[in-house]
C-alpha positions in Angstrom: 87.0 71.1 81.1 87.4 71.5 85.0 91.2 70.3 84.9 91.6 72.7 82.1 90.2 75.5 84.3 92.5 74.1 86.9 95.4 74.4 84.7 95.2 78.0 83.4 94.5 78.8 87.5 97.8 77.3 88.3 99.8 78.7 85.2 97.6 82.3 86.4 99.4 81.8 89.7 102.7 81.3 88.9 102.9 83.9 86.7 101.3 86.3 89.1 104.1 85.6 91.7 106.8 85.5 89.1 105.4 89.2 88.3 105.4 89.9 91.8 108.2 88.9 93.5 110.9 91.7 92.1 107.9 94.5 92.8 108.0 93.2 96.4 111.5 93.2 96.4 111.8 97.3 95.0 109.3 97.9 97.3 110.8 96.9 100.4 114.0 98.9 99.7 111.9 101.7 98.9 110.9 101.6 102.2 113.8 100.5 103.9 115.1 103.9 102.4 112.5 106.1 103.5 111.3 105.1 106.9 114.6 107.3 108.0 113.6 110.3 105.9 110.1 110.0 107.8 110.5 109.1 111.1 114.8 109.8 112.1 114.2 109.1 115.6 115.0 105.4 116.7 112.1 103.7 118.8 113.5 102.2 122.1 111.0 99.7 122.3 111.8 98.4 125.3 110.8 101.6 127.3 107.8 102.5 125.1 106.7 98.9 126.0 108.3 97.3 128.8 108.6 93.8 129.2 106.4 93.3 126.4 109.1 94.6 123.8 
């Protein structure tokens, strides 16, 4: 009964990161593509921080 249980959890993983793997992946670009439409100014981190950047 338990390793049973422990079986479907696994398969339940698995299949949960097959599912969302490719939405991660749209996701990023989706973002990659708008972070310029919202904010077209580069940040130069290195004066807004200092030697922390």
């Amino acid at each position: 009964m338990l390793a049973e249980i422990a079986v479907w959890l696994i398969i339940g993983v698995l299949v949960l990161w097959a599912l969302l793997d490719p939405f991660s992946r749209v996701t990023r670009a989706l973002w990659e593509m708008l972070v310029p439409v919202i904010n077209p100014a580069p940040v130069d981190l290195q004066s807004k921080f200092g030697e922390w950047a």
